[in-house]
C-alpha positions as CSV (number, residue, x, y, z in Angstrom):
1,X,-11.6,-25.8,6.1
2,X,-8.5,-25.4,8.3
3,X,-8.5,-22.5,11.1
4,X,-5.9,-20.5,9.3
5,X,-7.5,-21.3,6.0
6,X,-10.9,-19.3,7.4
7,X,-9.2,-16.8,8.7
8,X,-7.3,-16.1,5.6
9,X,-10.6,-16.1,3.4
10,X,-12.0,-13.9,5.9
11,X,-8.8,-11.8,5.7
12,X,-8.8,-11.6,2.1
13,X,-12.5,-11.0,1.8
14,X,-12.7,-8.1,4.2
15,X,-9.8,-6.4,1.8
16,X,-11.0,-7.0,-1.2
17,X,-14.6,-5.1,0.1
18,X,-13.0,-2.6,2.5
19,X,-10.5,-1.6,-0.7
20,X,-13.1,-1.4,-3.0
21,X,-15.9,0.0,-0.7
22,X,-14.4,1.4,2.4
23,X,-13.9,0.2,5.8
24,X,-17.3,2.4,7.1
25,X,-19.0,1.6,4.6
26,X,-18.3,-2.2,4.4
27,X,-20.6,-3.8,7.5
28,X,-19.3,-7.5,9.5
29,X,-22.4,-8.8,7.5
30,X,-21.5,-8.2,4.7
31,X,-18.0,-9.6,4.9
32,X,-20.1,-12.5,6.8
33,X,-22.0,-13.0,4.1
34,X,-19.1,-12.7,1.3
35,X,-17.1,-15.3,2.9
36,X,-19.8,-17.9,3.3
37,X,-19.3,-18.1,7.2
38,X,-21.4,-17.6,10.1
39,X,-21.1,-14.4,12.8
40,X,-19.4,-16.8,15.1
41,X,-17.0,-18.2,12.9
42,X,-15.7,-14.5,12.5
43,X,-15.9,-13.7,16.0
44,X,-13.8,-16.4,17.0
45,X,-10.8,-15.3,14.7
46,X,-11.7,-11.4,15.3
47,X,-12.4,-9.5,17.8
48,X,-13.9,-6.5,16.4
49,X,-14.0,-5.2,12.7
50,X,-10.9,-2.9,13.9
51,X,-9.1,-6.0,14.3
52,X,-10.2,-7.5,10.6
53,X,-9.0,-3.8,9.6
54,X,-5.9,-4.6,11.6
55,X,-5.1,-7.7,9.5
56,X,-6.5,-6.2,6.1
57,X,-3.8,-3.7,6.5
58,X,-1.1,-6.1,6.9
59,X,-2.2,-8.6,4.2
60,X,-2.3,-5.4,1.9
61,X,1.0,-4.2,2.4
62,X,3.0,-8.1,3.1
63,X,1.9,-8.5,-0.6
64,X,2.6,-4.8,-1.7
65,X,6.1,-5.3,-0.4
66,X,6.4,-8.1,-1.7
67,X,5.2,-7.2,-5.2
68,X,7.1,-3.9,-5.8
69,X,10.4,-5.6,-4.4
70,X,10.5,-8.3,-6.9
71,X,9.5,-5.9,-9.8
72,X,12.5,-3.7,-8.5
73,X,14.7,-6.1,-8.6
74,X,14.1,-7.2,-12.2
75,X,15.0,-3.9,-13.6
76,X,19.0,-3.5,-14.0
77,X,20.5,-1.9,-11.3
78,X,20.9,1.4,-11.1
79,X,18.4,4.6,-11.6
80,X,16.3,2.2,-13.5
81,X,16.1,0.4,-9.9
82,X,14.7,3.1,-8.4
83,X,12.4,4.1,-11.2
84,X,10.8,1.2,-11.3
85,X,8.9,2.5,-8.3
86,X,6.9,4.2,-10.6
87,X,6.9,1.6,-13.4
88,X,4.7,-0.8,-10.7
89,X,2.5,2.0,-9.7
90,X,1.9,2.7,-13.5
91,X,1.2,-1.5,-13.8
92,X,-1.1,-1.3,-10.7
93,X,-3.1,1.5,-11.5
94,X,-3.6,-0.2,-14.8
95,X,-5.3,-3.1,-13.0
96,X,-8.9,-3.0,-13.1
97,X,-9.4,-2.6,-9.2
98,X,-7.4,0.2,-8.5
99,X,-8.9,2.3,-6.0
100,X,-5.9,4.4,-4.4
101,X,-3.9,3.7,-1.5
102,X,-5.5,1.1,0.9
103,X,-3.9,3.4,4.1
104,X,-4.8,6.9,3.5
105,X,-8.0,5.5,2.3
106,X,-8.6,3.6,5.7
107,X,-6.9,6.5,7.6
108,X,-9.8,8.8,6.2
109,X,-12.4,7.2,7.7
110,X,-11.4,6.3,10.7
111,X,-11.8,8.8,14.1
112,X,-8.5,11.0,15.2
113,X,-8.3,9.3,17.9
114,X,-7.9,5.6,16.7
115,X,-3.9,5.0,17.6
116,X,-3.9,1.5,16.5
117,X,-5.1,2.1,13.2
118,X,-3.0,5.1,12.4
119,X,0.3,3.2,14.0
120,X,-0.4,0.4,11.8
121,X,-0.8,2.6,8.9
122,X,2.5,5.0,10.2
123,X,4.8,1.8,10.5
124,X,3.5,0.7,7.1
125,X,4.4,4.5,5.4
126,X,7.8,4.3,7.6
127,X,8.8,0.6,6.3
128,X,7.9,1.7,2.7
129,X,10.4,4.9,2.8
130,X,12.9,2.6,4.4
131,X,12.6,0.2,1.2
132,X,12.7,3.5,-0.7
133,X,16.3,4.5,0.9
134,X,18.0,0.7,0.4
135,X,16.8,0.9,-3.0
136,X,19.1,4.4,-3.3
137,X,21.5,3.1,-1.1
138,X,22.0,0.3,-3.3
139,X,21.9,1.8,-7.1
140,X,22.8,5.3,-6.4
141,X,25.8,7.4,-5.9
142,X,24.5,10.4,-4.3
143,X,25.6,13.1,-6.0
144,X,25.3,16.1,-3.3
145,X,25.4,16.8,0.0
146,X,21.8,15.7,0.4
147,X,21.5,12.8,3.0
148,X,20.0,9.7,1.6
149,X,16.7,10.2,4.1
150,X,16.4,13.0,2.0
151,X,16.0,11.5,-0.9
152,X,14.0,8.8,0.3
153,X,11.1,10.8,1.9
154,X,11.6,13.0,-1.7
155,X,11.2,10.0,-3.6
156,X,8.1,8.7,-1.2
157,X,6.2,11.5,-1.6
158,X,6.3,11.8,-5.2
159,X,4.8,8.3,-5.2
160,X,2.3,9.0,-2.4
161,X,1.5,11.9,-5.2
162,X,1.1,9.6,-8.3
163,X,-1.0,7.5,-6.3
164,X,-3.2,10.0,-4.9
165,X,-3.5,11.9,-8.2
166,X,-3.9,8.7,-11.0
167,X,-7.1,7.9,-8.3
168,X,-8.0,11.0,-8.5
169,X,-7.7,11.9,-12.5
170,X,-8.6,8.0,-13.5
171,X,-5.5,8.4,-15.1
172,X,-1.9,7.7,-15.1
173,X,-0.2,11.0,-16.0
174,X,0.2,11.9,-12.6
175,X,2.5,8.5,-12.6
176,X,4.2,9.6,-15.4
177,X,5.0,13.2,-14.8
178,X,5.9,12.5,-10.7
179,X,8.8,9.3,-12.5
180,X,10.0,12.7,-14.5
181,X,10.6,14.3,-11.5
182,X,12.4,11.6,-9.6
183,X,14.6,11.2,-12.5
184,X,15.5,15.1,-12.9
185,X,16.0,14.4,-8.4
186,X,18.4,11.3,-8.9
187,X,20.8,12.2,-12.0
């Protein structure tokens, strides 16, 4: 195998165990052992398991981003656009693996004190609310006086909700009831 090719199964092994297990309570054996590599093959693409944490934070969210833009974008424009934040949530927490949100899950465990985590997991909440206020500012007409931040940050934290909620519940009503309220928020 290739260098990035190990690193990549490494990558994608850690996430798939600390999503479903948790980053404390997945060990570097056992994402060792998933992988099929040996403790030095991991240690010479990671430093530490914060840096594996690191990376299974950004493989998470590249391909979130990547997912919920391209299912955006096949709705037609407009408040459908926008909606269809919730529409992918609803398809993801339909998925058999859904376990909540990957950051606040990580961002749980982990000691007040771990900047580099949090940053990551701050930049990642900061880039989605950015996607959030393009997606408004290109399918909306804003109807108030409200800035379009406004809306964003509205919009975000009705889908931090739904996520949060559906986890909690091991249902999707949350989803449903928080894409009611966007609506009523948008028109």
């Amino acid at each position: 195998m290739k260098h990035s090719e190990i690193k990549q199964n490494i990558i994608e092994t850690a996430s798939t165990l600390f999503y479903r297990n948790g980053y404390n309570s997945t060990g570097i054996n056992e994402i060792i052992a998933e992988a099929g590599i040996a403790k030095a093959t991991l240690y010479n693409h990671f430093k530490s398991k914060e840096d594996i944490c690191l990376a299974y934070l950004e493989f998470m969210n590249v391909t979130f981003i990547k997912d919920i833009k391209s299912f955006c974008e096949r709705k037609p424009k407009g408040e459908q656009r926008v909606l269809a934040l919730f529409d992918f949530l609803d398809v993801f927490f339909l998925q058999k693996d859904f376990n909540g949100c990957w950051c606040i899950k990580t961002v749980s465990e982990i000691p007040k004190d771990n900047e580099r985590i949090r940053r990551e997991i701050q930049n990642q909440k900061t880039n989605f609310i950015a996607l959030i206020s393009n997606l408004i500012a290109d399918n909306l007409e804003l109807k108030n006086n409200k800035s379009l931040d406004s809306y964003a940050r509205q919009i975000y934290l009705l889908y931090e909700s739904a996520v949060a909620e559906s986890h909690l519940h091991q249902d999707n009503w949350p989803i449903k009831e928080t894409k009611n309220i966007c609506s009523q928020i948008i028109t």
